[in-house]
N, CA and C atoms as a LAMMPS dump frame, in Angstrom:
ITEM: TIMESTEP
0
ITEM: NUMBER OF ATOMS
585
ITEM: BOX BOUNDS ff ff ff
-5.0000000000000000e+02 5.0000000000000000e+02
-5.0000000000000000e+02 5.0000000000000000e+02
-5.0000000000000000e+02 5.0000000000000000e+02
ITEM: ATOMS id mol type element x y z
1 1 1 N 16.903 3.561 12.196
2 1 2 C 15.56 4.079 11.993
3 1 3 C 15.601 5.166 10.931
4 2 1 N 14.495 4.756 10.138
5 2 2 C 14.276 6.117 9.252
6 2 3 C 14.115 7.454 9.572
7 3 1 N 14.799 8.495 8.738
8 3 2 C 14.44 10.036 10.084
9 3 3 C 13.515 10.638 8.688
10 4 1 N 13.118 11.935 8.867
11 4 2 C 12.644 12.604 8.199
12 4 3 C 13.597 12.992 6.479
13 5 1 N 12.944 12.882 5.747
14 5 2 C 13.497 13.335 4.962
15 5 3 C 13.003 13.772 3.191
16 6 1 N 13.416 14.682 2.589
17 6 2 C 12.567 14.992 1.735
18 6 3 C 11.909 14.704 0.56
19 7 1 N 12.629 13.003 0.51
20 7 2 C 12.275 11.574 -0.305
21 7 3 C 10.812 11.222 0.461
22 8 1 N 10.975 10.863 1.777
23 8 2 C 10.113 10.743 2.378
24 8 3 C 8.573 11.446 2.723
25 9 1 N 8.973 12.83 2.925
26 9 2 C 8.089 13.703 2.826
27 9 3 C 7.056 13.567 1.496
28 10 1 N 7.7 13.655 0.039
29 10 2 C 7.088 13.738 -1.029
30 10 3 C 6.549 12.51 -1.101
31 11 1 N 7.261 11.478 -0.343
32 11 2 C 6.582 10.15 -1.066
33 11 3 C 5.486 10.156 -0.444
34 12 1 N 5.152 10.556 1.08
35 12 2 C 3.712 10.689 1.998
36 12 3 C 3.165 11.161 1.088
37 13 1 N 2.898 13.031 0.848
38 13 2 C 2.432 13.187 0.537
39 13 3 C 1.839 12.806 -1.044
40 14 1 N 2.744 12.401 -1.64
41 14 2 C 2.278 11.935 -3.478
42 14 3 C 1.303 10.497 -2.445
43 15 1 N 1.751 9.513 -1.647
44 15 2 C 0.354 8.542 -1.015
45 15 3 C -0.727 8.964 -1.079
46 16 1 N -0.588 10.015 -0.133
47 16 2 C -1.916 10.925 0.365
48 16 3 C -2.559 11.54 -0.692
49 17 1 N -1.715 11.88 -1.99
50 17 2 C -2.962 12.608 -3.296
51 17 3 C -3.335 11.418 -3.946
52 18 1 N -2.943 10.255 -3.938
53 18 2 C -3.35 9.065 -4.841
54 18 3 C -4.716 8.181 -3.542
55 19 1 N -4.067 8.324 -2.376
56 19 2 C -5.369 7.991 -1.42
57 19 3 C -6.277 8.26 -2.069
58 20 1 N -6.682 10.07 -2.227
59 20 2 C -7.935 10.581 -2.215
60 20 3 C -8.134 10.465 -3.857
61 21 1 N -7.211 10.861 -4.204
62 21 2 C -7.764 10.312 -6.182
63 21 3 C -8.743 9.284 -5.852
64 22 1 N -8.13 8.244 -5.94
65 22 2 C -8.842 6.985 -5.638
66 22 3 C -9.52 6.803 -4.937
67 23 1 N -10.167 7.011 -4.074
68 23 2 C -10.905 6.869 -3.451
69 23 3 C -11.952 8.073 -3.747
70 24 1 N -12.211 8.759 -3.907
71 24 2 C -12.877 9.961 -4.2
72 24 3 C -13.23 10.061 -6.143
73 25 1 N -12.454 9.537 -6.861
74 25 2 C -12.844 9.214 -7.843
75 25 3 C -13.679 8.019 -8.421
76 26 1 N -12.996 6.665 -7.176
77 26 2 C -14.147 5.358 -7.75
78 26 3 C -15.211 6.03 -7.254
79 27 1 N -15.825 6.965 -6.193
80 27 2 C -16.914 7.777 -5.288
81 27 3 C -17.848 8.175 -6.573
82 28 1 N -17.041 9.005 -7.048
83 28 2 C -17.449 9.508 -8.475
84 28 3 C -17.61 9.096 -9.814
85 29 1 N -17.282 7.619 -10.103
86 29 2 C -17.047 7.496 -11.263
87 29 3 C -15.716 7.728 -12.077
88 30 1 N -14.624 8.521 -11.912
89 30 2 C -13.988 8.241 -12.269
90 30 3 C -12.537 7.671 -11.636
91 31 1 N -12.038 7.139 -12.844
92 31 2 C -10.816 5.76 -12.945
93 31 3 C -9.22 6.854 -12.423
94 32 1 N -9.63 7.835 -13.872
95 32 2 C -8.654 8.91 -14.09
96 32 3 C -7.399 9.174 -13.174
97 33 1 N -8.068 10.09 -11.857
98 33 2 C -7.548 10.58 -10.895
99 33 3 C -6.755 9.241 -10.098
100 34 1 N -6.801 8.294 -10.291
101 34 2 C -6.297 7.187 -9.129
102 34 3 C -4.581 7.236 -9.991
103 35 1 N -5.624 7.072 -11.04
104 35 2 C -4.17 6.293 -12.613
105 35 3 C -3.128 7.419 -11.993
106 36 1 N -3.558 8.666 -12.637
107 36 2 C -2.509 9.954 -12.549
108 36 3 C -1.639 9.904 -11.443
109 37 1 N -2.544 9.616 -10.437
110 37 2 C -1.843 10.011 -8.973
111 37 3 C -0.738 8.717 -8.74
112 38 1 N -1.068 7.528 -9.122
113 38 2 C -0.244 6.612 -9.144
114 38 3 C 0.94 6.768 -9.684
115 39 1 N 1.087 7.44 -11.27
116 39 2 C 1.557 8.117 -12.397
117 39 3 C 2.716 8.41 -11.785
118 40 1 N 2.042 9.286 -10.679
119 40 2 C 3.407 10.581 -10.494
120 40 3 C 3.834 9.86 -9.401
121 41 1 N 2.991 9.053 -8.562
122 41 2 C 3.938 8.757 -7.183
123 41 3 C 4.846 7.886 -7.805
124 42 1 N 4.62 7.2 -8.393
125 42 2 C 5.525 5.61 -9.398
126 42 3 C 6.768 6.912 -10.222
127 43 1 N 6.703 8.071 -10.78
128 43 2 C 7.893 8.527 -11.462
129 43 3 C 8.845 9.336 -10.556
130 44 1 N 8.095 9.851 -9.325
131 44 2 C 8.972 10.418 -8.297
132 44 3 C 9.83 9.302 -7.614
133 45 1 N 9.033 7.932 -7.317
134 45 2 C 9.87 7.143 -6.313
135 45 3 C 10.756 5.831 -7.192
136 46 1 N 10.412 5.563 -8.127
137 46 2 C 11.086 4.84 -8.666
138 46 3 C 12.708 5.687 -10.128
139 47 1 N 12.071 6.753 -9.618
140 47 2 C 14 6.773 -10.722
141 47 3 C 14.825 6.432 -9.464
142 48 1 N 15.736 6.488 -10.625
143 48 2 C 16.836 5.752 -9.89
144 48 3 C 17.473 6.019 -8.898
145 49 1 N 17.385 7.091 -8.873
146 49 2 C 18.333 7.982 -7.46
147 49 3 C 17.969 7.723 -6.207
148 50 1 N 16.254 7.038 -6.224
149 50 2 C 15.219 7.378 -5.251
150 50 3 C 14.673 5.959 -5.032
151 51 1 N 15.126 5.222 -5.635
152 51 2 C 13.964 3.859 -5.792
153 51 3 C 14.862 3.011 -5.047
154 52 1 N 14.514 2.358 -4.356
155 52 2 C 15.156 1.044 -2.769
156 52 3 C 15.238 -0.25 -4.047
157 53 1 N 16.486 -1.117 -3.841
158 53 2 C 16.133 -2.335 -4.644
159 53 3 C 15.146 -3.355 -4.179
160 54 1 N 14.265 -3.143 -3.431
161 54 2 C 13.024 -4.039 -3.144
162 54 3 C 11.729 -3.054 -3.676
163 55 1 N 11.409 -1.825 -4.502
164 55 2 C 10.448 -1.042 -4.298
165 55 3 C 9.579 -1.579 -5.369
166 56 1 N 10.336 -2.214 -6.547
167 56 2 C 9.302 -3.384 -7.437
168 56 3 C 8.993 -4.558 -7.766
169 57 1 N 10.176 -5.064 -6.83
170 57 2 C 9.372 -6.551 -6.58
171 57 3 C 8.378 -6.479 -5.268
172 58 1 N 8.473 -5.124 -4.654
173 58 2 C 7.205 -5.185 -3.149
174 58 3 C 5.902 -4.546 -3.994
175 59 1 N 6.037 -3.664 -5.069
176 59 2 C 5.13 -3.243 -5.977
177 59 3 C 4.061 -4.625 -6.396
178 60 1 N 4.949 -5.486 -6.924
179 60 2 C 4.381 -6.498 -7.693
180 60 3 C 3.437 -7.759 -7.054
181 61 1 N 3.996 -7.754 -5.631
182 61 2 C 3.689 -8.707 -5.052
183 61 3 C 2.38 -7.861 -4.091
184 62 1 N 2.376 -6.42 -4.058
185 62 2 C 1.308 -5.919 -3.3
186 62 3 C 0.408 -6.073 -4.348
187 63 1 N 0.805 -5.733 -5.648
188 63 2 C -0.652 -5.978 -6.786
189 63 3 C -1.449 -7.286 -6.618
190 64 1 N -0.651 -8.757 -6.522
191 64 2 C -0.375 -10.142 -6.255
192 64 3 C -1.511 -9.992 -5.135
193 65 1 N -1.446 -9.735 -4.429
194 65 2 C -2.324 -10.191 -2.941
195 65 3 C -3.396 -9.093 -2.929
196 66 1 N -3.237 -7.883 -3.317
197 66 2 C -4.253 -6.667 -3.219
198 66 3 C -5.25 -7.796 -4.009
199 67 1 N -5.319 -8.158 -5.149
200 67 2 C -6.455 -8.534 -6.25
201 67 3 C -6.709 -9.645 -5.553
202 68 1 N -5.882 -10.704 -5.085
203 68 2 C -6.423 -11.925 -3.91
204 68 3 C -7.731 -11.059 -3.253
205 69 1 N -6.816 -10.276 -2.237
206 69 2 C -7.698 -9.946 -1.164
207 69 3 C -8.954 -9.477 -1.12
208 70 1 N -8.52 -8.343 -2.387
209 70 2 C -10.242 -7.462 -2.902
210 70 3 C -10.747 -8.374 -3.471
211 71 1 N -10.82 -9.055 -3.945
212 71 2 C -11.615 -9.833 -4.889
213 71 3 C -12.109 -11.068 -4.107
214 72 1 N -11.708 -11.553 -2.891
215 72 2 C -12.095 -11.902 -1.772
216 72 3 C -13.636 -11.371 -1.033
217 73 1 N -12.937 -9.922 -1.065
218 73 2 C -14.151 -9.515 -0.373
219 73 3 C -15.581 -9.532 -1.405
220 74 1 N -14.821 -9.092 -2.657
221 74 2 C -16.374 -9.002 -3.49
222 74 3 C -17.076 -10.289 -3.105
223 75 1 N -16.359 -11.364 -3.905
224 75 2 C -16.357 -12.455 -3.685
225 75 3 C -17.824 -13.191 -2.331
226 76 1 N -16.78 -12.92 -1.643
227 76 2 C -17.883 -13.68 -0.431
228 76 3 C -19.236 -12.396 0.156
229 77 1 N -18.862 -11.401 -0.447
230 77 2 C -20.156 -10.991 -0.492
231 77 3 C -20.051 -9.812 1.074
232 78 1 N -18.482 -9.594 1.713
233 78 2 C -18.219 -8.946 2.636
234 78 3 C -18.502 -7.189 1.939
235 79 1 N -17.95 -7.264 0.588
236 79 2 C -18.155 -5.509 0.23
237 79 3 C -18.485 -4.91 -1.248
238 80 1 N -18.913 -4.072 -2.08
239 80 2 C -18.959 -4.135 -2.995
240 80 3 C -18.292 -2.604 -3.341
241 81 1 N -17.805 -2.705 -4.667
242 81 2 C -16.973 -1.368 -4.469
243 81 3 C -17.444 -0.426 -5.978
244 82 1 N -17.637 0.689 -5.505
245 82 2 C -18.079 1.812 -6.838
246 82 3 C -16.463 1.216 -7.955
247 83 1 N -17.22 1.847 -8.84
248 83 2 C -16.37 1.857 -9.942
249 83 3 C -16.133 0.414 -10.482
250 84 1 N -16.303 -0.349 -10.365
251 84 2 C -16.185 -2.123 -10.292
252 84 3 C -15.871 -2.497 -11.543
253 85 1 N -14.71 -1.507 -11.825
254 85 2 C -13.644 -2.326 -13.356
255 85 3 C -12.229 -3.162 -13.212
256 86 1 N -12.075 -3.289 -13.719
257 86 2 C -12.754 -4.404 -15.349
258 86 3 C -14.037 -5.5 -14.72
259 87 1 N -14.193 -5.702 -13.596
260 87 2 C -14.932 -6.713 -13.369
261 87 3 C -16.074 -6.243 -12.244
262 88 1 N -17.441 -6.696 -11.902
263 88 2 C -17.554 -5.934 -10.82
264 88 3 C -17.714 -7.396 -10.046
265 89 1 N -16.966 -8.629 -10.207
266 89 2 C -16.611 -9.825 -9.57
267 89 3 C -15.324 -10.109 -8.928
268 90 1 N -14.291 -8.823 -9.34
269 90 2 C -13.084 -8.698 -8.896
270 90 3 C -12.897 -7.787 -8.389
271 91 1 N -11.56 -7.164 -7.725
272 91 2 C -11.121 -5.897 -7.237
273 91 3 C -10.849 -5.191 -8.253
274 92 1 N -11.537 -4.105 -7.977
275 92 2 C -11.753 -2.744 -8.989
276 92 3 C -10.362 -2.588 -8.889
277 93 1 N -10.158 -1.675 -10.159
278 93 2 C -8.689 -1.138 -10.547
279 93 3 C -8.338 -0.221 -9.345
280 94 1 N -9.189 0.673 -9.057
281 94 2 C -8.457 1.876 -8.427
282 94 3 C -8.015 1.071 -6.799
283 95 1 N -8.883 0.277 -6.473
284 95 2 C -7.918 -0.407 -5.686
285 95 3 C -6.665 -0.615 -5.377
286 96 1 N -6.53 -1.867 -6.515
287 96 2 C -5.156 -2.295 -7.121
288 96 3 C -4.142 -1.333 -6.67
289 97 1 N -4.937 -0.269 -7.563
290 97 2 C -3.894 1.273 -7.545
291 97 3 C -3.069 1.917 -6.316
292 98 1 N -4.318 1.515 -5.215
293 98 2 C -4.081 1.87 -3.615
294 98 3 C -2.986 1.143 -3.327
295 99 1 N -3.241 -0.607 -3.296
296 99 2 C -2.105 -1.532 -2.808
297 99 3 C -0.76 -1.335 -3.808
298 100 1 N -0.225 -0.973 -4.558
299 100 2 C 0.362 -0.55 -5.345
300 100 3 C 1.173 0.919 -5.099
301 101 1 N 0.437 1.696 -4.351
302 101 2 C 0.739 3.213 -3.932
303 101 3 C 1.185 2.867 -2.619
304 102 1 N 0.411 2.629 -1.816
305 102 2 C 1.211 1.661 -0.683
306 102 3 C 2.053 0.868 -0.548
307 103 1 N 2.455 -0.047 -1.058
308 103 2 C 3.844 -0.718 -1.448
309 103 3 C 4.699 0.098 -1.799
310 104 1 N 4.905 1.262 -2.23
311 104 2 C 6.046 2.184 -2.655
312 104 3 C 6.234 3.19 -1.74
313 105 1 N 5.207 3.422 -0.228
314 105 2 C 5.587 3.609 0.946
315 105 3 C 6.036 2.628 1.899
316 106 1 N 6.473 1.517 1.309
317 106 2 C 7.198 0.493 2.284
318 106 3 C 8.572 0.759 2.686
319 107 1 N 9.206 0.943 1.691
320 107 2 C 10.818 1.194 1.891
321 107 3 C 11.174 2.998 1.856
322 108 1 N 10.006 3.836 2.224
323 108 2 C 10.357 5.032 2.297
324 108 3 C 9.964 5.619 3.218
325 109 1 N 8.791 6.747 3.322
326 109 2 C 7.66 6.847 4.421
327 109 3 C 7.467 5.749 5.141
328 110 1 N 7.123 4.795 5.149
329 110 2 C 6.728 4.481 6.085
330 110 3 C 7.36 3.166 6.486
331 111 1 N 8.965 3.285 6.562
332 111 2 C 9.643 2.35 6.819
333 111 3 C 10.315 2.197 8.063
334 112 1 N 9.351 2.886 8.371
335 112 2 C 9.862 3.329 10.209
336 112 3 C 9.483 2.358 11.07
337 113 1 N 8.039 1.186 10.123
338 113 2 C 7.637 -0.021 10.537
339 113 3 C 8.234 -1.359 10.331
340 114 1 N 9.449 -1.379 8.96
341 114 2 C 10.271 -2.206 8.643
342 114 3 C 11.198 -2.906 10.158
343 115 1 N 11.025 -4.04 10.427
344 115 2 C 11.588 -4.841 11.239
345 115 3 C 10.876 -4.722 12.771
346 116 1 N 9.566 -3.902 12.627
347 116 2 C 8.637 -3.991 14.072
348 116 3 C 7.539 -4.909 13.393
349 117 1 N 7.713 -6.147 13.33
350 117 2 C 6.077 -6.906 12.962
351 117 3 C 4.886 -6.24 13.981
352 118 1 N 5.216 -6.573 14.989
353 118 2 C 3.962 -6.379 16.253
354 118 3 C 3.184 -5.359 15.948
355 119 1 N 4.366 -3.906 16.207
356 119 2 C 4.12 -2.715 15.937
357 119 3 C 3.454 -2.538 14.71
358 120 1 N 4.048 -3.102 13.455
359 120 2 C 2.814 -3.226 11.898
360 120 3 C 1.656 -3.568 12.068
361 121 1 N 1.706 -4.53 12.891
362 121 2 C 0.369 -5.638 12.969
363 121 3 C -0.79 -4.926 13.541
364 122 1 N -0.386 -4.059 14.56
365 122 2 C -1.622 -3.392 15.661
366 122 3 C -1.459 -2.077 14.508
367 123 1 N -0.752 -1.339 13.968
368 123 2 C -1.038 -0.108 12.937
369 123 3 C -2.033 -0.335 12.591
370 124 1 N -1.356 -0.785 11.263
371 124 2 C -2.376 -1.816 10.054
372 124 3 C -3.846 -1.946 10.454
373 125 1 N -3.479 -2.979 11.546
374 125 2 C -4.877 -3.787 11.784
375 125 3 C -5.963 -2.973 12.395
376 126 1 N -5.453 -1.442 13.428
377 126 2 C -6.4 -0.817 13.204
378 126 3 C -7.017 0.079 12.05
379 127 1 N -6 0.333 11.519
380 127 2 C -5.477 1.727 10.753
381 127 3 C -6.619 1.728 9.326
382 128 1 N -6.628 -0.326 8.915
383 128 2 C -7.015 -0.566 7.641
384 128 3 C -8.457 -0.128 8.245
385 129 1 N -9.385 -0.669 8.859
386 129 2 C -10.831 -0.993 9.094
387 129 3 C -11.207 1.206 9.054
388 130 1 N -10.27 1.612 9.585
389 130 2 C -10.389 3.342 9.442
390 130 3 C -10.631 4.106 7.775
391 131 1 N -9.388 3.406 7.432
392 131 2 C -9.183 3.911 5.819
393 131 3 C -10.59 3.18 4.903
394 132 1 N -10.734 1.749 5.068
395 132 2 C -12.409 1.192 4.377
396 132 3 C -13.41 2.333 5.07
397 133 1 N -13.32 2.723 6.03
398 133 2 C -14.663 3.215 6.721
399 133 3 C -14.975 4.333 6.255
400 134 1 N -13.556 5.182 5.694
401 134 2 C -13.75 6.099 5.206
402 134 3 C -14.129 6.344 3.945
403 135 1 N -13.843 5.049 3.074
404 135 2 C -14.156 5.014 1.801
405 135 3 C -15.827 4.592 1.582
406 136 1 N -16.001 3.936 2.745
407 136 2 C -17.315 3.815 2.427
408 136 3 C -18.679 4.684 2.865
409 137 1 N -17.931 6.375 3.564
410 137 2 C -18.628 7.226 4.021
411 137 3 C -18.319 8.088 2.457
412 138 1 N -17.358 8.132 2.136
413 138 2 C -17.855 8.778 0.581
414 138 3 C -18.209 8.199 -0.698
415 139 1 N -18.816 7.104 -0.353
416 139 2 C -19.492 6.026 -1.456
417 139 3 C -18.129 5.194 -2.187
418 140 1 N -17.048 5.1 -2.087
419 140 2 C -16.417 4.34 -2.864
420 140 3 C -16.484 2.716 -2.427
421 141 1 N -16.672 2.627 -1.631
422 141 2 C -17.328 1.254 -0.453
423 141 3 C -18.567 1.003 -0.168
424 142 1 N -18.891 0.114 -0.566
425 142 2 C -20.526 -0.709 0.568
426 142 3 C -20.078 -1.786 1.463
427 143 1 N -20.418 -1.851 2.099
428 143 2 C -20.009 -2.083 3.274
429 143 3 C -21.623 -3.1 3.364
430 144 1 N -20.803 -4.931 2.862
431 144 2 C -22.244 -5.815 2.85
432 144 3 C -22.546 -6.463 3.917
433 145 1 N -21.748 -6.732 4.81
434 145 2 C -21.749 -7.573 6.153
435 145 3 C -22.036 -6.795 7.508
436 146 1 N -22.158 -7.244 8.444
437 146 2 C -22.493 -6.169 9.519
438 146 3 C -21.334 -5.597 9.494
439 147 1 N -21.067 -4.234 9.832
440 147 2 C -19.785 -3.768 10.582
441 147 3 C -18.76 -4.06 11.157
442 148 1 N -19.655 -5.289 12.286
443 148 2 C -18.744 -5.47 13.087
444 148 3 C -17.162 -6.44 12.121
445 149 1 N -18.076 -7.115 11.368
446 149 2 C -17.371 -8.693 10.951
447 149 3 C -16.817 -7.448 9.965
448 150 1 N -16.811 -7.035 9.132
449 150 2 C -15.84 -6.215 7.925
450 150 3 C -14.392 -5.462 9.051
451 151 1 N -14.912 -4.576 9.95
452 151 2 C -13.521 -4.398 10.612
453 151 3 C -12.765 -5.25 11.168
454 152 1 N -13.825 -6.303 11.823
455 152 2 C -12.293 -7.328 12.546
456 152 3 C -11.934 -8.273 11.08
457 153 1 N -12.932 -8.585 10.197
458 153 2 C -11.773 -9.444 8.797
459 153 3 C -10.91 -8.398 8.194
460 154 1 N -10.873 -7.129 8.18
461 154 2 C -10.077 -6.1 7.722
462 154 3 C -9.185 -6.154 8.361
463 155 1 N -9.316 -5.876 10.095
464 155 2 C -8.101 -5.392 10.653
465 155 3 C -7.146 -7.128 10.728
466 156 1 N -7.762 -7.788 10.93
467 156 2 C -6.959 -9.225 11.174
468 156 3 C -5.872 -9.467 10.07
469 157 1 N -6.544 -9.467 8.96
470 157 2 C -6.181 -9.623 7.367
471 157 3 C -5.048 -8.627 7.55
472 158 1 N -5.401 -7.257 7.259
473 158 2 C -4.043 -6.368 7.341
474 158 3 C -2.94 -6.437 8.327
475 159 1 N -3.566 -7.3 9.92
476 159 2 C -2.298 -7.245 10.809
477 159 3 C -1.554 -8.435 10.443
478 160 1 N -2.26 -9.167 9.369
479 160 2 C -1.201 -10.349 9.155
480 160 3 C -0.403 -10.423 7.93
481 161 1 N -1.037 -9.289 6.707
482 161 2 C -0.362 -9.074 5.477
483 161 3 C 0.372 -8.061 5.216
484 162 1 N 0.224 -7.149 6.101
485 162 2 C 1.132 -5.729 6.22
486 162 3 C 2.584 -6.461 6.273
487 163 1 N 3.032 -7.073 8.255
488 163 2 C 3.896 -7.258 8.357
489 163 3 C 4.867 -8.387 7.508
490 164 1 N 3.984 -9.094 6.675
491 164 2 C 4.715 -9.734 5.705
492 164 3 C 5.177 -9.169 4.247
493 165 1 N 4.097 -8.107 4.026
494 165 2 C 4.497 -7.695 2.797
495 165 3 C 6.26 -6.506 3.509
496 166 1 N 6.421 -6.256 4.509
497 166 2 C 7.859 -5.767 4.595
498 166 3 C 8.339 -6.708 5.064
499 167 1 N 8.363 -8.14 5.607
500 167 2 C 9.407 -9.09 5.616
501 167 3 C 9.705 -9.816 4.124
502 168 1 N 8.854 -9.273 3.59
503 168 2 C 9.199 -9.986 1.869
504 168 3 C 10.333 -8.709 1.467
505 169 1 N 9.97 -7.04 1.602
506 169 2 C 10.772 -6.338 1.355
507 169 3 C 12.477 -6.528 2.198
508 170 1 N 12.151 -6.833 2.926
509 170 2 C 13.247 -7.115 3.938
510 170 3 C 14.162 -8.337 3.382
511 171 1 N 13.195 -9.216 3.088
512 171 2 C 14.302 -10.032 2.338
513 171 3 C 14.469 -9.916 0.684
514 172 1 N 13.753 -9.337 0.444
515 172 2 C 14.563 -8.851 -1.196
516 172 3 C 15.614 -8.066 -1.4
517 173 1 N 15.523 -7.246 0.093
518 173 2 C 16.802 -6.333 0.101
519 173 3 C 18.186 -7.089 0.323
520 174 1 N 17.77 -7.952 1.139
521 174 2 C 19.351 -9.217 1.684
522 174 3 C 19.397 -9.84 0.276
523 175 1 N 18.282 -10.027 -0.552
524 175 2 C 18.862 -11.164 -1.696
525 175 3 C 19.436 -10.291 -3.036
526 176 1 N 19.019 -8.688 -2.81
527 176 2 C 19.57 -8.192 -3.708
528 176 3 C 20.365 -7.497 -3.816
529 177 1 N 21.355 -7.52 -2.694
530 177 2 C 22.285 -6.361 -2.065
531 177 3 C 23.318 -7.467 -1.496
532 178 1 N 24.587 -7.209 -2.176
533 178 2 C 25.965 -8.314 -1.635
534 178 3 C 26.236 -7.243 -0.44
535 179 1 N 25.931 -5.786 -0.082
536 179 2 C 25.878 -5.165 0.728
537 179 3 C 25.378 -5.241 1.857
538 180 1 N 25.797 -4.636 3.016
539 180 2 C 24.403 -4.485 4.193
540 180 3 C 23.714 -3.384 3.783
541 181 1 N 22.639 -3.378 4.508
542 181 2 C 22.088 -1.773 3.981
543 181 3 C 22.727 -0.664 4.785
544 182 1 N 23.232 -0.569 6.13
545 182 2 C 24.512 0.126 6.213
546 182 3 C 25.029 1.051 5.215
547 183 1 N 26.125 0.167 4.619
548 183 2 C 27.359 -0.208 3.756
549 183 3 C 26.673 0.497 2.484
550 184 1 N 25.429 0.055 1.74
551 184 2 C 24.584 0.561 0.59
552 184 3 C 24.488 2.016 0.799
553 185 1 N 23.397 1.899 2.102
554 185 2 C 23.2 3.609 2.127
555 185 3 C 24.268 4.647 2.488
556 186 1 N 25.161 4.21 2.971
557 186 2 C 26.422 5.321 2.937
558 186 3 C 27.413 5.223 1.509
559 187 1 N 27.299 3.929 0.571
560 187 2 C 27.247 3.869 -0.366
561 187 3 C 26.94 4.776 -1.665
562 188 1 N 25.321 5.405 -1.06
563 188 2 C 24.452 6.132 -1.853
564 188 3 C 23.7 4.849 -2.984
565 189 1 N 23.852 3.53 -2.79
566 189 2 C 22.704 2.686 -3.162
567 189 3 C 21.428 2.934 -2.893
568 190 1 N 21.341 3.041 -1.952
569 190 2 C 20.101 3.478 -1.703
570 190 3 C 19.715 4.492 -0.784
571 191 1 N 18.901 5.132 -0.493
572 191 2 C 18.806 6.278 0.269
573 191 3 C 18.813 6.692 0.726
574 192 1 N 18.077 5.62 2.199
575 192 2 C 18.215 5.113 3.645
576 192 3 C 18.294 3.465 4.2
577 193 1 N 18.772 3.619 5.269
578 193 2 C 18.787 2.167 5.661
579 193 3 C 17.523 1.66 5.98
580 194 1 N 17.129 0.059 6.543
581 194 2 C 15.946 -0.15 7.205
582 194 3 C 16.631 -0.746 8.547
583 195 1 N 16.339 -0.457 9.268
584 195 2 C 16.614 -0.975 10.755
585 195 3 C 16.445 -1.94 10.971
């Protein structure tokens, strides 16, 4: 299990300033604050000292399904989102930005969920319909469907894409490591193990 530590710590908190960038900037109009905050969480967690060998192929593949998913919702007409660039038919950038900032708390912060699906699944699945609700109490969200149907397609959706987007990390780590992660992290490959 992951313990506390001060990789970890910074990587929460750099989440938590790109959360509210983004979300508080599509609110407002601006793009800016999401980019930056991404900026710095992406140069703190990816040098080298600090970066897991799954932290950009889980990057790439959260961009991969984030733009599926948001663009889903525009799509069928479940949500519509401030700021609505490049497209306001697709998932807005600062989105993107979110699933993207989140994926780089997979193998750090919040890898304490790595190898509990269940445990991801009930997080997530409540956790997501909380984080939309909140975005759409400071305008970065409309919220087009009743309530009810946006939290349970939110929470369902996230209890079933969370725990895969860390079994994809989970196995990029076995396909990219002749190591165990053990063996790596006492190594100093990587930083910490995943359980």
């Amino acid at each position: 299990m992951r313990g506390l530590t001060l990789n970890n710590g910074i990587n929460q908190l750099l989440f938590q300033v790109c959360y509210f960038a983004c979300i508080l900037g599509a609110a407002n109009g601006h793009l800016w604050p999401g980019f930056v905050a991404l900026g710095l969480l992406g140069l703190w967690q990816l040098a080298p000292s600090r970066r897991h060998p799954a932290d950009i192929p889980v990057v790439f593949l959260a961009l991969f399904v984030g733009a599926i998913v948001d663009s889903t919702w525009v799509i069928s007409g479940l949500a519509a989102y401030s700021l609505a660039w490049p497209s306001s038919e697709l998932a807005p950038a600062w989105i993107l930005f979110l699933w993207m900032a989140f994926a780089l708390t997979i193998n750090h912060s919040l890898g304490f969920f790595s190898g509990r699906p269940w445990l991801t699944a009930v997080f997530f699945g409540l956790g997501s319909p909380l984080s939309f609700y909140f975005g759409s109490r400071v305008g970065a969200v409309q919220w087009l469907a009743p309530e009810v149907v946006v939290i349970v397609v939110l929470g369902l959706s996230w209890a079933m894409l969370i725990p895969a987007l860390y079994a994809f990390s989970r196995f990029w780590t076995g396909f990219s490591n002749t190591q165990t992660l053990p063996e790596a992290a006492a190594a100093g490959v990587i930083d910490e193990s995943i359980d």
